[in-house]
Residue frames relative to the residue before (quaternion, step in Angstrom):
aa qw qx qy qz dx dy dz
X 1.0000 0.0000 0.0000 0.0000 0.00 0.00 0.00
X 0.5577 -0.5089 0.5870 0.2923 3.52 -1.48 0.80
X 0.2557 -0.6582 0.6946 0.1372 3.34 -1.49 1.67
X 0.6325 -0.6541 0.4148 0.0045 2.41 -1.26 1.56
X 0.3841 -0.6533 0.5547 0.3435 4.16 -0.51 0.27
X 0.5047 -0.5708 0.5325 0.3687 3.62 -0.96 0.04
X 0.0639 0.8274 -0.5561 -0.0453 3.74 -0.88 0.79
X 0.0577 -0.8540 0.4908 0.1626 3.59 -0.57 0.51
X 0.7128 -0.3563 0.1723 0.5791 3.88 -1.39 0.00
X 0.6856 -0.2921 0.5661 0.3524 2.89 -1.97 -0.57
X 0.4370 -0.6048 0.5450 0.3825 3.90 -0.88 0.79
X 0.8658 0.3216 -0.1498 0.3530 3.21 0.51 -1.03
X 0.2284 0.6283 -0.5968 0.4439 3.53 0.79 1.41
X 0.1264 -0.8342 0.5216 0.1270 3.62 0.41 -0.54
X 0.4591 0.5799 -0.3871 0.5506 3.69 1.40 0.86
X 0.6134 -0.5062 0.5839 0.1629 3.35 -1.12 0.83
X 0.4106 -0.6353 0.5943 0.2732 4.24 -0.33 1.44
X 0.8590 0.2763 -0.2446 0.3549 3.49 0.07 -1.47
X 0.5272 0.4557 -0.4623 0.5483 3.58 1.14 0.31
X 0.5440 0.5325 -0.4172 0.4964 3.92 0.56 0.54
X 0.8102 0.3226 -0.1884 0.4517 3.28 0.88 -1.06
X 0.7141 0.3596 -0.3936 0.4537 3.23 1.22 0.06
X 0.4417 0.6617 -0.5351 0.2843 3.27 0.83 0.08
X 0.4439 -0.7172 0.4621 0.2739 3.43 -0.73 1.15
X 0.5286 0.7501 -0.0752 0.3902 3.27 1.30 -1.62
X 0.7422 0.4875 -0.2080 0.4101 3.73 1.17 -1.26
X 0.2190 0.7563 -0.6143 -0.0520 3.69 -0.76 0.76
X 0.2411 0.7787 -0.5258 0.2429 3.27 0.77 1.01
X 0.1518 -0.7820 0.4355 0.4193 3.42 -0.47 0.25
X 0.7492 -0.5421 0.3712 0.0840 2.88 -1.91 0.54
X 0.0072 -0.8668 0.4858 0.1123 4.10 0.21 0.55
X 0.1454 -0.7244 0.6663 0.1007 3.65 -0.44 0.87
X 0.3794 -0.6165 0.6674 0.1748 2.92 -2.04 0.30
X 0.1667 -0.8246 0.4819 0.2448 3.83 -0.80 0.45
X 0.7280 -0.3901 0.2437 0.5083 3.74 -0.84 -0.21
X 0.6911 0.4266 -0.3603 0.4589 3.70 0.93 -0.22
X 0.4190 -0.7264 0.3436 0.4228 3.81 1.47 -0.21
X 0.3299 0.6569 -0.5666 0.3724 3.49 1.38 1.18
X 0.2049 -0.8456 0.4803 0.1107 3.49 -1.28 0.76
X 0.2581 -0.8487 0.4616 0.0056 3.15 -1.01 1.33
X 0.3094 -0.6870 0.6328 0.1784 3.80 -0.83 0.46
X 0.0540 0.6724 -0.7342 0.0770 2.89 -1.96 1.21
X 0.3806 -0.5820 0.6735 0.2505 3.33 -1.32 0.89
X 0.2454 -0.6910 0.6050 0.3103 3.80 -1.45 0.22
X 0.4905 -0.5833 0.6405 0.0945 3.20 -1.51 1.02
X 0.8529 0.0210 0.2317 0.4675 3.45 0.05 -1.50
X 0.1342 0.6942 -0.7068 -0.0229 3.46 -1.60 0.02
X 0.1143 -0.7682 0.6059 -0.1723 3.50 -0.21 2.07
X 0.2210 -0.7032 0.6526 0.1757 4.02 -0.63 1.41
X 0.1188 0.7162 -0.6740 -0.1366 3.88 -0.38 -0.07
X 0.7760 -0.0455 -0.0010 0.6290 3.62 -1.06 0.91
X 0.7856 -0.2906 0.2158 0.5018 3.58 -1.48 -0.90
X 0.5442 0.6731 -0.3835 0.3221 3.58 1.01 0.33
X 0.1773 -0.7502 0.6041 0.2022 3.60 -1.06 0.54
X 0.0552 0.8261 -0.5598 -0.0333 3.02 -1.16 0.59
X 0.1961 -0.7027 0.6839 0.0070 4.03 -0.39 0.92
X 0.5115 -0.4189 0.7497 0.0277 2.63 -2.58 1.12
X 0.0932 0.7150 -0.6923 0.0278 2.96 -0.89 0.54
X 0.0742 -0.7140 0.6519 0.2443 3.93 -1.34 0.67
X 0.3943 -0.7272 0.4477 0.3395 3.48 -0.78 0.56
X 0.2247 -0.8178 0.4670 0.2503 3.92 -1.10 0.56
X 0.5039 0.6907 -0.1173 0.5052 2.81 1.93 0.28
X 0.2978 -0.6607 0.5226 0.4491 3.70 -0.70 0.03
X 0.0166 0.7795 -0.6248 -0.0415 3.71 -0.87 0.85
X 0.7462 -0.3899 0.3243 0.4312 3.82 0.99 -0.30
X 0.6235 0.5699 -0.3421 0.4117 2.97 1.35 -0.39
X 0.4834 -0.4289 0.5449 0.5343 4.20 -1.20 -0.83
X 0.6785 -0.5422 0.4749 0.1416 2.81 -1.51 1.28
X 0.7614 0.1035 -0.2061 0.6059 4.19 0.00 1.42
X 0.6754 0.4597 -0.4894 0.3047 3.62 1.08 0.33
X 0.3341 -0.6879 0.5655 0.3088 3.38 -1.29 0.69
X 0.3968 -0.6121 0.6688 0.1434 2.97 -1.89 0.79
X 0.4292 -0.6009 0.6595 0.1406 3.33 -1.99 1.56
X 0.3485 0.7415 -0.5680 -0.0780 3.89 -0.99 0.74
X 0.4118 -0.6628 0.5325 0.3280 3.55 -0.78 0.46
X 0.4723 -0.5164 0.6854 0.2012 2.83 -2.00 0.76
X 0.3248 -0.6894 0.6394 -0.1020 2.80 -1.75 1.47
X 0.0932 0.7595 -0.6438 0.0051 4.23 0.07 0.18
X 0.2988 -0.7179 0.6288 0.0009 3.11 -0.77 2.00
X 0.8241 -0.1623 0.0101 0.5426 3.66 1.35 -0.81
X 0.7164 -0.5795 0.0772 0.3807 2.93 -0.40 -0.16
X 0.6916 -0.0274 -0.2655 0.6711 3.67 0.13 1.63
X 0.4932 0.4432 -0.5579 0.4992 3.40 0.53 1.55
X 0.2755 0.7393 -0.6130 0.0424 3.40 -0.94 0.61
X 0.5919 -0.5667 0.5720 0.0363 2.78 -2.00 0.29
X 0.1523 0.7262 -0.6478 -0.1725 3.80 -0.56 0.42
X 0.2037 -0.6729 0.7057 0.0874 3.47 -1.30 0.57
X 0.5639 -0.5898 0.4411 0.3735 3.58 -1.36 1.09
X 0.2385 -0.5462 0.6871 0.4156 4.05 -0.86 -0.14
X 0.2893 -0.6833 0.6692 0.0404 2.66 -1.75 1.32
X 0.6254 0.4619 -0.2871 0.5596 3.84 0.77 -0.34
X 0.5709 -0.7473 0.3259 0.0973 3.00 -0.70 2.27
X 0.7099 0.5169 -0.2085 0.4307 3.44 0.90 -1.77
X 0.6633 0.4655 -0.3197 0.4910 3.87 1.30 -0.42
X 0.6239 0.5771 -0.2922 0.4385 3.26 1.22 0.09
X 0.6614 0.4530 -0.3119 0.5100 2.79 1.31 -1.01
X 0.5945 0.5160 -0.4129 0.4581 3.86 1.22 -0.92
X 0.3833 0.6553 -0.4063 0.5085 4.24 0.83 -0.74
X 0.9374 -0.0698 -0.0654 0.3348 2.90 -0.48 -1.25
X 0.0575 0.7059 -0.5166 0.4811 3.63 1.41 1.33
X 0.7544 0.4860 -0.1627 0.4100 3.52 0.03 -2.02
X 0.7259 0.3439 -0.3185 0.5033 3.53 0.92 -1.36
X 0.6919 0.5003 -0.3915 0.3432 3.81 0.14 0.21
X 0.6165 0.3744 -0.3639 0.5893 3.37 1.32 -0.25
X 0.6113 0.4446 -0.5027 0.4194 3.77 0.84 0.00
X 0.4530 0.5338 -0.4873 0.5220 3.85 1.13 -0.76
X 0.8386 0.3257 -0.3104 0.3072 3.87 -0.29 -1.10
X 0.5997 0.5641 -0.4225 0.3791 3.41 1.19 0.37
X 0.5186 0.6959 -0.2455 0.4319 3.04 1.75 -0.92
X 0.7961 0.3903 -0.0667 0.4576 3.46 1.10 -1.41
X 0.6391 0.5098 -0.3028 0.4899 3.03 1.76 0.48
X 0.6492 0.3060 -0.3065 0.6253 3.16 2.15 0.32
X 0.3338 0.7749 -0.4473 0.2965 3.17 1.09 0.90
X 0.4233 -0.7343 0.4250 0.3180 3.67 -0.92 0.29
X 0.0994 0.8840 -0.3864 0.2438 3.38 1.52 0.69
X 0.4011 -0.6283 0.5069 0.4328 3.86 -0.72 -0.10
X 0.5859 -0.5531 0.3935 0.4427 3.66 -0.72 0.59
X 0.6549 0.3237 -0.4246 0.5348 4.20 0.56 -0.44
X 0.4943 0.4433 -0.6236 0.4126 4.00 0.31 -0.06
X 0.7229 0.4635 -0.3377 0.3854 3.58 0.30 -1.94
X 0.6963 0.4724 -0.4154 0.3457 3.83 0.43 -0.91
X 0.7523 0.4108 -0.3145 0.4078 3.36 0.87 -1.11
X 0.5527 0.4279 -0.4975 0.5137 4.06 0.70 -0.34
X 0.5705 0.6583 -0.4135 0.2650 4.19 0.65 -0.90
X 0.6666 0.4618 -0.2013 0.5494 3.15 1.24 -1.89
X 0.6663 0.3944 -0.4538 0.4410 3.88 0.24 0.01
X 0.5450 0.6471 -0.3360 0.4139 3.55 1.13 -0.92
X 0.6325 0.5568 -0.1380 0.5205 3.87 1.09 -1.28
X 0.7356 0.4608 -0.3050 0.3919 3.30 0.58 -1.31
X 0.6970 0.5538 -0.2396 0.3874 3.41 1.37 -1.17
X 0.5550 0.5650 -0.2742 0.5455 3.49 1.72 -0.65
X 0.6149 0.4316 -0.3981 0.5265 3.47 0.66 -0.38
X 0.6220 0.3996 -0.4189 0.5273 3.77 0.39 -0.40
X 0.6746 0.1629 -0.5059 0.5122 3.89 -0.05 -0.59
X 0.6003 0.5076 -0.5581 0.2654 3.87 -0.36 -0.47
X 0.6908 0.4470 -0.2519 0.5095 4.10 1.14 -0.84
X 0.6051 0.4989 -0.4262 0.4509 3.76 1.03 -0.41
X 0.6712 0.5792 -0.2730 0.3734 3.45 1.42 -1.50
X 0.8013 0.3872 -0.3020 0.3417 3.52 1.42 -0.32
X 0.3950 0.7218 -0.4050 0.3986 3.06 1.50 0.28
C-alpha cells in the first residue's frame, strides 16, 4: 500500500481530533486536511488505544491513493495539546495487529447482537476466517 502523507482536521472544526475519534457516539464523517491543503473525507471504522498509542480506521470517501473500499490504519500524533496529527502507519505487522483487534471486537459485537443465530454464525465464520489470516501473516 501507498504511504500515506500525514493529514490533520480542519482549523476550523473547533473540536479536539482525539475527542472525534473517541467519541463512541460520533458517526459523522470526518474531513482531514493534507500537506498541500486539499481536503479529504473519511467515514470511521475504528478507534484501537494500544498501550499509550492511538490508532483509528479510517475508510476514505475520497480518492486518496488507496483501492476503492480499503480502510486506512493511522496513528494519532498530539503536537500539543488538543492539536493532533494522524499519520498513515507505515509498519506492516502493526497494521496487521490494528486491524487483528478490530475483528475480534466486530466478533464480539455480533455475538451480542440480536441477530438470528444463522445471520450471527454466518457473518462469525467470515469474521474467524479473516482472523486466522492476520494471526498467519502476523507470524510470518
Amino acid at each position: 500500500m501507498t504511504e500515506l502523507n500525514p493529514m490533520e482536521l480542519r482549523s476550523d472544526i473547533g473540536v479536539s481530533l482525539q475527542k472525534i475519534l473517541l467519541d463512541e457516539k460520533n458517526k459523522d464523517i470526518i474531513e482531514l486536511t493534507d500537506h498541500k491543503g486539499e481536503n479529504h473525507i473519511f467515514r470511521q471504522i475504528a478507534t484501537i488505544p494500544v498501550d499509550e498509542t492511538i490508532y483509528c480506521i479510517l475508510k476514505p470517501l475520497t480518492d486518496i491513493g488507496v483501492g476503492i473500499g480499503e480502510a486506512v490504519v493511522f496513528k494519532l500524533i498530539e503536537l500539543e495539546k488538543d492539536v493532533h496529527l494522524l499519520a498513515s502507519e507505515t509498519d506492516e505487522k502493526i497494521k496487521l495487529q490494528i486491524f487483528l483487534v478490530y475483528y475480534q471486537m466486530l466478533s464480539a459485537s455480533i455475538k451480542k447482537s440480536t441477530s438470528t443465530e444463522l445471520d450471527k454464525s454466518k457473518r462469525l465464520a467470515t469474521i474467524n476466517e479473516i482472523v486466522s489470516e492476520y494471526k498467519e501473516m502476523l507470524e510470518k
